[in-house]
C-alpha positions as CSV (number, residue, x, y, z in Angstrom):
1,X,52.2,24.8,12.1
2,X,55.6,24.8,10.7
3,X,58.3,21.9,11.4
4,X,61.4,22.8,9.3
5,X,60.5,23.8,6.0
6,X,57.3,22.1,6.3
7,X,53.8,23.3,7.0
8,X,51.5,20.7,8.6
9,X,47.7,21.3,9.9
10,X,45.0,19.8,11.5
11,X,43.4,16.7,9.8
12,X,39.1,16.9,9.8
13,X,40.0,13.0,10.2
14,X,41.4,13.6,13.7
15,X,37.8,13.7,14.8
16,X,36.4,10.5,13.4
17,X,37.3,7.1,14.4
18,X,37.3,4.2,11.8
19,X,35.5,1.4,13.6
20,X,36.6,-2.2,12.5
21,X,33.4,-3.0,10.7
22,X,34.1,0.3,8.8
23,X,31.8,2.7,10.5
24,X,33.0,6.1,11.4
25,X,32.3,6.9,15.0
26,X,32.6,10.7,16.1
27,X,34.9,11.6,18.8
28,X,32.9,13.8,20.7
29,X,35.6,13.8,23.5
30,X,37.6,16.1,21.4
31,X,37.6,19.5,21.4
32,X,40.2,22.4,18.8
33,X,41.2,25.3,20.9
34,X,42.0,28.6,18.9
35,X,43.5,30.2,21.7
36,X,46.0,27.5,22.3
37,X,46.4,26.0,19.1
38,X,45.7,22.7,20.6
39,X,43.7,19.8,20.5
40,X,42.4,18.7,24.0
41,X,40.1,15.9,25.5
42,X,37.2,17.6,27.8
43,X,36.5,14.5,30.3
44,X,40.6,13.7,30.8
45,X,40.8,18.2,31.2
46,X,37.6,18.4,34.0
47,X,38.4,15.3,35.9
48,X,41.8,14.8,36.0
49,X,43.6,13.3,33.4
50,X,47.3,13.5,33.2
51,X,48.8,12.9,29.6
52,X,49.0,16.1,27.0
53,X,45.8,16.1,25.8
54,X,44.4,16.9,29.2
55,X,47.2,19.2,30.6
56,X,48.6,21.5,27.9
57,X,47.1,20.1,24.8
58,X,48.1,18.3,22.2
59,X,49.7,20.4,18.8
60,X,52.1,17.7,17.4
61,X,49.8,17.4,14.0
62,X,52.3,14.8,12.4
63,X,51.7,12.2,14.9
64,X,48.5,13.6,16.5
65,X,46.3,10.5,14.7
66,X,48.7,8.0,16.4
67,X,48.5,9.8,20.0
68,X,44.8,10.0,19.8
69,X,44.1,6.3,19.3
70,X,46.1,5.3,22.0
71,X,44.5,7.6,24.1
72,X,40.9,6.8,23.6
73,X,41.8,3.3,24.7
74,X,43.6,4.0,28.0
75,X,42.1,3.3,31.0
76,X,42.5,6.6,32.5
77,X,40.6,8.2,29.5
78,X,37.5,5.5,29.8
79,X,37.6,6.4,33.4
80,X,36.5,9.7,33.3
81,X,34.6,9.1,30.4
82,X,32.5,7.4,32.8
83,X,32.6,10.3,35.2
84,X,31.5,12.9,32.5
85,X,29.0,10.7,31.3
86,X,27.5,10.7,34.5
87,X,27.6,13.8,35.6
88,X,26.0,14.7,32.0
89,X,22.5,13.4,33.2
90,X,19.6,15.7,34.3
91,X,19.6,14.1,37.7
92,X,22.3,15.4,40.2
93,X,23.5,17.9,38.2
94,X,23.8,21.9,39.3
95,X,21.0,23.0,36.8
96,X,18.8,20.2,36.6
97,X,16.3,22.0,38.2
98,X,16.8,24.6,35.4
99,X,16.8,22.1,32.8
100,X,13.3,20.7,34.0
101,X,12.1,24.2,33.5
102,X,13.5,24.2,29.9
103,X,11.6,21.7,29.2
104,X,8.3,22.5,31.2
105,X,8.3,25.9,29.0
106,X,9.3,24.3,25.6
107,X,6.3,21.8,26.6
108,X,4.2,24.0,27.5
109,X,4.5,26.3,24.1
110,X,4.4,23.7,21.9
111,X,1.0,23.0,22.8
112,X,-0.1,26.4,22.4
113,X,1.2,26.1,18.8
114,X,-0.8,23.2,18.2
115,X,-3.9,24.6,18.9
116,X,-3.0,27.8,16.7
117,X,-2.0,25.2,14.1
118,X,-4.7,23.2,13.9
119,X,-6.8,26.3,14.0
120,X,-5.1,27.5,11.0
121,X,-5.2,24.1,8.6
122,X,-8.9,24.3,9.1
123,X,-9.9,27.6,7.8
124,X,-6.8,27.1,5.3
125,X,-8.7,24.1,3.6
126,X,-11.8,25.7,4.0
127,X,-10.9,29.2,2.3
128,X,-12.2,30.8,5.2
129,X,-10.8,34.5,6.0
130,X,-8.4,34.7,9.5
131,X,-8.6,38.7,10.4
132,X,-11.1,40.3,11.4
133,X,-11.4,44.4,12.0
134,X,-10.2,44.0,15.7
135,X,-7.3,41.5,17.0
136,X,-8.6,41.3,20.5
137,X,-9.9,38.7,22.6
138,X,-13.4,39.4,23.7
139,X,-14.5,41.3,20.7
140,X,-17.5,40.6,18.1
141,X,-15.2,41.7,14.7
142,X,-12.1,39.7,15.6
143,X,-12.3,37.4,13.0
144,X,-12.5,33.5,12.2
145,X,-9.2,32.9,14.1
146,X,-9.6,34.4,16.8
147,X,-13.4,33.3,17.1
148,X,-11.9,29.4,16.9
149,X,-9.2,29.5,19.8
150,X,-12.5,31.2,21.9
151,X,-14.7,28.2,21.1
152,X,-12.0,26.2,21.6
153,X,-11.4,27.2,25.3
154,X,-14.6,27.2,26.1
155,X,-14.3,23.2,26.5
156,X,-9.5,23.1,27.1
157,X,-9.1,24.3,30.2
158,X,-5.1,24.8,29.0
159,X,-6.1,27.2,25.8
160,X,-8.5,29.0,28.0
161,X,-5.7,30.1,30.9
162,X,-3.6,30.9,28.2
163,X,-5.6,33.3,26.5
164,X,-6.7,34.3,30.2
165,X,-2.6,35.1,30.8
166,X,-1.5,36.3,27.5
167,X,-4.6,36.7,25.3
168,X,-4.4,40.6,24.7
169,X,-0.5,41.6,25.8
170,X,-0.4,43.8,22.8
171,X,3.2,44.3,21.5
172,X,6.4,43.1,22.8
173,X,5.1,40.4,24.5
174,X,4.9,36.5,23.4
175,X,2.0,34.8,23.2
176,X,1.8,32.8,19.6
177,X,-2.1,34.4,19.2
178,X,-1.1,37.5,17.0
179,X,-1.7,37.5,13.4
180,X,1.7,38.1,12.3
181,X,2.4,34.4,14.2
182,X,-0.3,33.4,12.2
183,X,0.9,34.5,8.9
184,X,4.4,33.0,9.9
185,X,2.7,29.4,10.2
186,X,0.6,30.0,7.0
187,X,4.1,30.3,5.1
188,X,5.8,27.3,6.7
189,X,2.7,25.1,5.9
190,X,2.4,26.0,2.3
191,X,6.6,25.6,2.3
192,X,6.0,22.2,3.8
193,X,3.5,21.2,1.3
194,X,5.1,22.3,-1.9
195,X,8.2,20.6,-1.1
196,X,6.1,17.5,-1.1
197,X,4.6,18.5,-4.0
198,X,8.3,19.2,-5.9
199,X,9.9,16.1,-4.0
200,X,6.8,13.6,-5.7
201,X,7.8,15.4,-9.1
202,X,11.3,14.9,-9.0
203,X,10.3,11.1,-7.9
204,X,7.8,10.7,-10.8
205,X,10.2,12.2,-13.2
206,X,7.8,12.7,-16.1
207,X,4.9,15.3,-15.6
208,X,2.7,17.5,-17.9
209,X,1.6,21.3,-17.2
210,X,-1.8,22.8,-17.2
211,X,-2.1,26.7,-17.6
212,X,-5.3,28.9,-17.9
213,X,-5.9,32.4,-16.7
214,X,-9.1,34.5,-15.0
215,X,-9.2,37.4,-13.4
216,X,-9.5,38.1,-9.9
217,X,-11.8,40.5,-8.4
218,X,-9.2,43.0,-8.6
219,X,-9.2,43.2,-12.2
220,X,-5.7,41.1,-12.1
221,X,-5.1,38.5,-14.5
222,X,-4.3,35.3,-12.6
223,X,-2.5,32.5,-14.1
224,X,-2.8,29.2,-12.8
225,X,0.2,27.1,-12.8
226,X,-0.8,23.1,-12.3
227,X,1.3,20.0,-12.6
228,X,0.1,16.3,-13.3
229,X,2.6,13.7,-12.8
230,X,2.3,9.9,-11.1
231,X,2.6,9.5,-7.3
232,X,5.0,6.5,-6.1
233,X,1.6,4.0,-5.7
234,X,1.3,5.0,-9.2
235,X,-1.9,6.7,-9.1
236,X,-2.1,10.2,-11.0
237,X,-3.3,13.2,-9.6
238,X,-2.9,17.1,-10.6
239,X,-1.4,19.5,-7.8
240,X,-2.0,23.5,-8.3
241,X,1.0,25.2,-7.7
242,X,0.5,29.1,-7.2
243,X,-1.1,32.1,-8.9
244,X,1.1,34.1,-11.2
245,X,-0.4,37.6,-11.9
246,X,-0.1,39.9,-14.7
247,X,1.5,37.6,-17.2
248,X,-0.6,38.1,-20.7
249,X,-1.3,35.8,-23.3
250,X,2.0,36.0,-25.4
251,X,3.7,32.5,-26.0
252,X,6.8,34.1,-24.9
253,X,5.6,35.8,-21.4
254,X,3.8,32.4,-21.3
255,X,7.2,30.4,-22.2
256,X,9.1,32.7,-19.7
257,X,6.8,32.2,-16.6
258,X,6.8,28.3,-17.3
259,X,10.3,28.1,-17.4
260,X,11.3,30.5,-14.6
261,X,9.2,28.5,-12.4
262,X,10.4,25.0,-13.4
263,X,14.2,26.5,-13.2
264,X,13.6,28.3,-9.4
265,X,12.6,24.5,-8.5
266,X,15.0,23.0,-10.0
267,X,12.6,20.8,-12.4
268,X,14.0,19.5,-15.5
269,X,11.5,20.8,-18.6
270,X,12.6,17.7,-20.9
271,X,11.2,15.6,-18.7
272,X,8.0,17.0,-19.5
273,X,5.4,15.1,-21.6
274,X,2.4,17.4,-22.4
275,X,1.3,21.0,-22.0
276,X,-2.0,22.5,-21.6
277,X,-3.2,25.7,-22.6
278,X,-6.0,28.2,-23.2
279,X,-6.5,31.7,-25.0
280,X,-4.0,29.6,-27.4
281,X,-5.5,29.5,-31.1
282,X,-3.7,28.4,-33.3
283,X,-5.5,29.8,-36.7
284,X,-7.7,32.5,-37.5
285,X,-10.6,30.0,-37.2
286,X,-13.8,32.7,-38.3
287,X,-11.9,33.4,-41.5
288,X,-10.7,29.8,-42.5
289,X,-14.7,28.5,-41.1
290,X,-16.1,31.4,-43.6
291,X,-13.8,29.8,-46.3
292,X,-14.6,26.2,-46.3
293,X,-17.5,24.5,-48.5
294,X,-17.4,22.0,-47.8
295,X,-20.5,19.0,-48.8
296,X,-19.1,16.2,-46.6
297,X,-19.0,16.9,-42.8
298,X,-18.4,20.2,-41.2
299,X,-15.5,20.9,-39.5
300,X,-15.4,20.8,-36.1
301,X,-12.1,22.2,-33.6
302,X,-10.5,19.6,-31.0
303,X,-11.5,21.9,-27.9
304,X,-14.0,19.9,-26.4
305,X,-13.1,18.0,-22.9
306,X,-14.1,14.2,-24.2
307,X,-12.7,12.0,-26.4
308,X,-15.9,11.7,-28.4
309,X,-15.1,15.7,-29.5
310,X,-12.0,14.9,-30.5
311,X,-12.9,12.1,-32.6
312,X,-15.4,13.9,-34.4
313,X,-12.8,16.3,-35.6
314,X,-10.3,14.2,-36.7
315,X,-13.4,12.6,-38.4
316,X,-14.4,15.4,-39.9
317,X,-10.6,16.2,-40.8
318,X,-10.8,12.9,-42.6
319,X,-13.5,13.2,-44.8
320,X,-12.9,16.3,-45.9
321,X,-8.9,16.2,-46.1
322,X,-8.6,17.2,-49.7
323,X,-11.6,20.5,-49.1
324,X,-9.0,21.9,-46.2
325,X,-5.6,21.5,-48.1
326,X,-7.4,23.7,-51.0
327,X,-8.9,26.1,-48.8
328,X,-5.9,26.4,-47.0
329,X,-3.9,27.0,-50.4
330,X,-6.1,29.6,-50.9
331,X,-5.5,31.6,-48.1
332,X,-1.9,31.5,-48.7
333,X,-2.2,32.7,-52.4
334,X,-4.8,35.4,-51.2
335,X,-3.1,38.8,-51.4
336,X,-6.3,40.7,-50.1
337,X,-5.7,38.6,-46.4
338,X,-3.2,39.9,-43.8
339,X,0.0,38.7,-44.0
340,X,-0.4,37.3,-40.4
341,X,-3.2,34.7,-41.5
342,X,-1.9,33.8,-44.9
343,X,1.3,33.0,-42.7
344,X,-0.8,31.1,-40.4
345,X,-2.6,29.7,-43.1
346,X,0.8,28.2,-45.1
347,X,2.2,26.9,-41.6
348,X,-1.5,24.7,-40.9
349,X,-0.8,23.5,-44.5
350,X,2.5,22.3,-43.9
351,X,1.6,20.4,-40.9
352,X,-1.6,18.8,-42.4
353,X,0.5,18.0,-45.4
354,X,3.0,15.9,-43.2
355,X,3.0,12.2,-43.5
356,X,2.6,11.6,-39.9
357,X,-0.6,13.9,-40.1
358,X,-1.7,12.1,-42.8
359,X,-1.3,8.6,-41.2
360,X,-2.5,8.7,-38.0
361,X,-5.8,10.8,-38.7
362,X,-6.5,7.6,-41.3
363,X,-5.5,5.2,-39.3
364,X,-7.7,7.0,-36.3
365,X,-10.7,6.5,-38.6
366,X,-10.1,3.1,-39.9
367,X,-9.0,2.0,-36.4
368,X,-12.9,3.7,-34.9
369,X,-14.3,1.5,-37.3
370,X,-12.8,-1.6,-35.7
371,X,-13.6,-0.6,-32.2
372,X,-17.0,-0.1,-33.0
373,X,-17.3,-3.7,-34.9
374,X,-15.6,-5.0,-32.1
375,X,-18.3,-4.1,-29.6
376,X,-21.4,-5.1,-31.8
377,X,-19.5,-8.3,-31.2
378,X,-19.2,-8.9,-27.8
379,X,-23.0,-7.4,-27.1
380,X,-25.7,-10.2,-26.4
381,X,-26.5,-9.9,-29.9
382,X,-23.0,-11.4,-31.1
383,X,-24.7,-13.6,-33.6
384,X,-27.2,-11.1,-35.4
385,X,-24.9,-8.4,-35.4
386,X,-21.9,-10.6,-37.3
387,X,-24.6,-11.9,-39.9
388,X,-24.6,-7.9,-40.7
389,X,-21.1,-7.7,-41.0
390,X,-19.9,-7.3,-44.2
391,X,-16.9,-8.9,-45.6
392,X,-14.4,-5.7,-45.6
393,X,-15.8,-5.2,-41.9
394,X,-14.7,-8.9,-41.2
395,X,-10.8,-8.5,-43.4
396,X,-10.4,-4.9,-41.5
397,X,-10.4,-6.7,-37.9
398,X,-8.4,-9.7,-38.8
399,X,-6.0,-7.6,-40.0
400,X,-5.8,-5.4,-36.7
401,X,-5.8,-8.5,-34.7
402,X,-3.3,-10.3,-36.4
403,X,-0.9,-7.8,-36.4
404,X,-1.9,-8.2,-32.4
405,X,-1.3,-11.2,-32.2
406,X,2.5,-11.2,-34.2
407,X,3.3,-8.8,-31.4
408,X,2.1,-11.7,-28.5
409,X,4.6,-14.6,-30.1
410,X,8.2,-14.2,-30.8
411,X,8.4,-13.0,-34.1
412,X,9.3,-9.6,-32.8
413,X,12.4,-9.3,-35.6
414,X,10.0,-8.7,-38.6
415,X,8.5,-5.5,-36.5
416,X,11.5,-4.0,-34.2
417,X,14.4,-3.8,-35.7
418,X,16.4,-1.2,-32.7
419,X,17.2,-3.4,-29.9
420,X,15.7,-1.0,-27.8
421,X,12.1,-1.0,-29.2
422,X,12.3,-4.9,-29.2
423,X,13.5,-5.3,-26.1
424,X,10.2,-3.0,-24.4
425,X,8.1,-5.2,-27.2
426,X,9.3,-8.6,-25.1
427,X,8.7,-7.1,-21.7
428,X,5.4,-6.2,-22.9
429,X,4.8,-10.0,-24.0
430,X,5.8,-11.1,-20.7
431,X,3.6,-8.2,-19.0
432,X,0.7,-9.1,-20.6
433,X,1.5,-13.2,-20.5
434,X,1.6,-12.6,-16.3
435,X,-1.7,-10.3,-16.5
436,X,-3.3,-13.6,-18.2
437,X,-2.0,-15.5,-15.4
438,X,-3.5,-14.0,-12.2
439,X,-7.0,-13.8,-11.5
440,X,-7.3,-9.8,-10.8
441,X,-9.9,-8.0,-12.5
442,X,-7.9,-5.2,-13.6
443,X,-10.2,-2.5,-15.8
444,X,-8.4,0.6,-16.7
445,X,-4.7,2.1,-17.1
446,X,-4.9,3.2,-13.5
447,X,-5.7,0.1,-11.7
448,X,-3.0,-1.4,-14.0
449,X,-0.4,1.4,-13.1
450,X,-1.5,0.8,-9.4
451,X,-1.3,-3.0,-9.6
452,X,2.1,-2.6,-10.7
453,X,3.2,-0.6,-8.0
454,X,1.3,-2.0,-5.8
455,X,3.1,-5.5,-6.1
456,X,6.7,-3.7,-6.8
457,X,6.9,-5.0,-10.3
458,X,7.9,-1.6,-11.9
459,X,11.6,-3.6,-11.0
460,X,10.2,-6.2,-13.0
461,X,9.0,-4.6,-15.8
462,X,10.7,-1.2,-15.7
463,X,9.5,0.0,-19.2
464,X,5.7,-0.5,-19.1
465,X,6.6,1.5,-16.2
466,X,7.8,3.5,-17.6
467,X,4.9,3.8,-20.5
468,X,2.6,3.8,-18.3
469,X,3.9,6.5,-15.9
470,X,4.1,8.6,-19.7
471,X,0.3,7.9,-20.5
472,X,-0.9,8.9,-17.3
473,X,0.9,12.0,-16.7
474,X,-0.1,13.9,-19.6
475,X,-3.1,15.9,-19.3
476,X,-6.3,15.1,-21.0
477,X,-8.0,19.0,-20.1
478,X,-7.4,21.9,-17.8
479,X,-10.5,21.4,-15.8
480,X,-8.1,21.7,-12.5
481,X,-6.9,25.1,-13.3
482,X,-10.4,25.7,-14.0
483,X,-11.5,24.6,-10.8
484,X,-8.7,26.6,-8.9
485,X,-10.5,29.7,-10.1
486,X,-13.4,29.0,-7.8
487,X,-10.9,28.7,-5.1
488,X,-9.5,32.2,-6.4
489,X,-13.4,33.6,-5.9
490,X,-13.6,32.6,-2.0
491,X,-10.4,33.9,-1.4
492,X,-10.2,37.0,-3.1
493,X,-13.6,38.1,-2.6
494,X,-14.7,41.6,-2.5
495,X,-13.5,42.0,1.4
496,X,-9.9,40.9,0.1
497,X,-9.2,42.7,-2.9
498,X,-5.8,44.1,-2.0
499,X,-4.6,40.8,-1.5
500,X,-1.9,39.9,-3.8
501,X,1.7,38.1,-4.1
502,X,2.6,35.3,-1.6
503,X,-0.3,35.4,0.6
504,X,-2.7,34.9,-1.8
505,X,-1.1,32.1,-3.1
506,X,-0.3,30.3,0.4
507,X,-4.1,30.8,1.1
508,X,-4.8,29.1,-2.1
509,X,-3.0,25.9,-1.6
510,X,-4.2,25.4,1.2
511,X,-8.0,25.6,0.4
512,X,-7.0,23.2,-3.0
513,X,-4.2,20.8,-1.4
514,X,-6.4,19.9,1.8
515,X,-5.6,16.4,1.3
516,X,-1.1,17.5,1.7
517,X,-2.2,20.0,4.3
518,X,-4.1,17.8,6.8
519,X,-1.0,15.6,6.2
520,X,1.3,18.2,7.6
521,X,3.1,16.6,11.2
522,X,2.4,19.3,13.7
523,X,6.1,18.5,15.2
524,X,7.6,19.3,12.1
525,X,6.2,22.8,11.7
526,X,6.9,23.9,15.2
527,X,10.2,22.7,14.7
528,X,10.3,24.9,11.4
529,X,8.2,27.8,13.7
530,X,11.3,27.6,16.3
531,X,14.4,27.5,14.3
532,X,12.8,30.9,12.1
533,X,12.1,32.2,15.3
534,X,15.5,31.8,17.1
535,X,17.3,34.5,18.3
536,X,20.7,33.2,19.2
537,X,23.2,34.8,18.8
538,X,27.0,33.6,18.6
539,X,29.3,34.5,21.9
540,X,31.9,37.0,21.9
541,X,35.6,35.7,21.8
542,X,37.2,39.2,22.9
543,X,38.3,38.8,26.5
């Protein structure tokens, strides 16, 4: 509105009032007509108020704050405050009995859609198929979800005079028992439970990726997309996330689909602390195999699921360290090889030849060595076994557990020298000084991450939180995206071929996230159900 040569508008703070405490309060009283250009109050304009705001409006926008406070505390405006307020209530008003009907219907439907929900979460989770050849009430070939809501009459007297009254309307007509209402509910519960799944990620901040591929029944390769991370009570667990067809073996198709799914979520890939693959070799393992003599150990790959595997071959990496650097030399200097392995061949070298490499496959040895002594001594035969114990044996684990035992006292300086490192070194004193204290049994990294949440002391000790939250995310093998491929089988079978693309993933999780799914409020999904299926439409403002 211009005043002069001055343009003034409506404030959004008109609205709001500052309470003293220094809550906003909503004035719900108020009301912005475009028509008039005013500002008016409804209970003062239906029941008889007599200032501006309930006559011909209020458009003085310069001093329209000031008018409004002194009118929300006159007593004319609290009176028919009252009045509205009252007349506002179901009882005595003109439509109240059209009200009780709204609410008889919207009653009445929501329990229809919790039968058809609960029908659906059950042959979700148990990979069952829905459709059957004919979508009628009555018939032998209608399928598993039909067949439910039938048994499930037999003993609700409600379900069964609903399917009596709108059971077979065919087309145009609502009844919340078609399949295309079904598939509309399949999609809001695996929307539901994926935001969960996302939500706990972003929570748990560090998480690890498991990737593995099959092919369907189809002939379609399937990859499977799974995340490990640590729930808030701080136990670990591995969610499966969806099927992503037709993506090949390539590190960059890989690399792309793992990105372009972290990005749609919104999922921060530094954050991530280990990656799980298969189909993935690094090395043309037959050839360099064939090409080691070696007299020592043979050498074994790291692709077995338990520890014990993987310590063999760093074992065997060990003792025959110097046989594998000259083999792999070889390769490299080999002209008669394709250039692709003597490439492959010279990278392995330089990553074997790396001091890290180096270190901690010797200090995995030497360090196996002390865990093994250590248990002969704490067996029943402490005393026979240390007799056997030869002198080195005896010097290796005093040296281990002294440099344990510099890390329990103070003398933190001569090892951490950042103030970061020596500052997680202390809280891992104190951690381990109140762990001595209390009289839990706790066995295992889980129970401990679990006891710490469990007694909020991730405040406490934030970083061996932290740490711990970093150990138990990553993933040890990819037996869950193994295990979603049986899932794939029961719900792509041979009667389901053609299925592909959303619904076959929605039908996955919720056979493999049963525990999320039977979580699911039913409110909360009709409420989802209803504002998808609204069909409001604004009013027209032509007159």
């Amino acid at each position: 509105m211009e005043f002069g040569n001055k343009t003034r508008y409506l404030k959004k703070s008109v609205f709001y009032r500052k309470l003293l405490n220094g809550e906003q309060q909503l004035r719900k009283f108020l009301i912005y007509s475009r028509s008039k250009n005013a500002v008016f109050c409804i209970p003062c304009r239906l029941f008889g108020g007599s200032t501006k705001l309930a006559t011909e409006g209020l458009m003085d926008w310069r001093n329209v704050i000031k008018i409004v406070k002194q009118h929300e505390v006159s007593k004319e405006h609290t009176n028919c405050q009252i009045v509205f307020l009252r007349r506002s209530n179901n009882i005595g008003r003109i439509d109240s009995d059209l009200c009780i009907q709204i609410n008889n219907e919207i009653d009445y439907w929501k329990n229809v859609l919790k039968r058809v929900i609960a029908v659906i979460k059950k042959l979700g989770s148990c990979g069952l198929p829905f459709r059957g050849s004919v979508e009628k009430f009555g018939s032998q070939n209608n399928g598993n979800f039909m067949m439910c809501l039938e048994l499930i009459s037999e003993f609700d007297p409600f379900l069964s005079n609903h399917i009596v009254q709108h059971g077979n309307p065919g087309s145009g007509h609502t009844s919340y028992l078609s399949s295309t209402t079904c598939d509309e509910i399949i999609t809001l519960i695996t929307t539901q439970v994926t935001n969960v799944i996302i939500k706990e990620i972003k929570s748990a901040k560090y998480f690890s990726i498991v990737i593995d591929s099959t092919p369907d029944i189809s002939h379609t390769d399937q990859l499977a997309y799974v995340i490990r991370y640590v729930r808030d009570d701080g136990f670990p667990v591995e969610r499966f996330m969806c099927f992503l067809p037709n993506i090949g073996h390539k590190s960059e198709t890989l690399e792309t689909a793992v990105l372009s799914f972290l990005t749609k979520h919104d999922i921060d890939i530094n954050n991530c602390r280990g990656q799980s693959y298969d189909n993935a070799a690094n090395i043309r393992w037959d050839i360099l195999k064939s090409s080691l003599t070696l007299g020592k150990k043979v050498v074994k790959r790291a692709d077995g699921t338990r520890w014990s595997a993987r310590h063999e071959a760093c074992d065997s990496l060990y003792q025959n360290y110097d046989g594998i650097m000259k083999n792999l030399s070889l390769l490299e200097e080999d002209n008669f090889e394709k250039a692709t392995t003597r490439c492959e061949a010279a990278g392995l070298r330089r990553q074997l030849d790396r001091f890290e490499t180096v270190f901690m496959t010797s200090e995995e040895y030497e360090f196996d060595k002390v865990r093994t002594k250590k248990r002969k001594l704490q067996a029943d035969e402490t005393r026979e076994n240390e007799v056997h114990m030869t002198e080195s044996d005896k010097l290796r684990i005093e040296t281990y557990f002294t440099i344990l035992d510099r890390v329990k006292t103070n003398k933190l300086q001569e090892l951490y020298s950042d103030d970061l490192e020596k500052s997680f070194a202390c809280e891992c004193v104190h951690f381990r000084a109140y762990l001595q204290s209390i009289n839990t049994n706790i066995d295992g990294v889980i129970e401990l991450s679990i006891h710490l949440r469990g007694n909020n002391l991730d405040t406490v000790f934030p970083n061996v939180d932290i740490a711990l939250r970093m150990l138990l995310c990553m993933a040890i093998t990819n037996c869950s995206a193994e295990r979603s491929f049986s899932t794939l089988k029961r719900v792509k079978n041979y009667l389901r071929a053609s299925m592909e693309g959303d619904k076959l993933n929605s039908l996955s999780l919720l056979a493999i996230e049963t525990e999320l799914v039977n979580k699911m409020d039913f409110d909360a999904i009709i409420d989802d159900f209803a504002t998808q299926k609204s069909r409001r439409k604004p009013m027209s403002t032509r007159h």
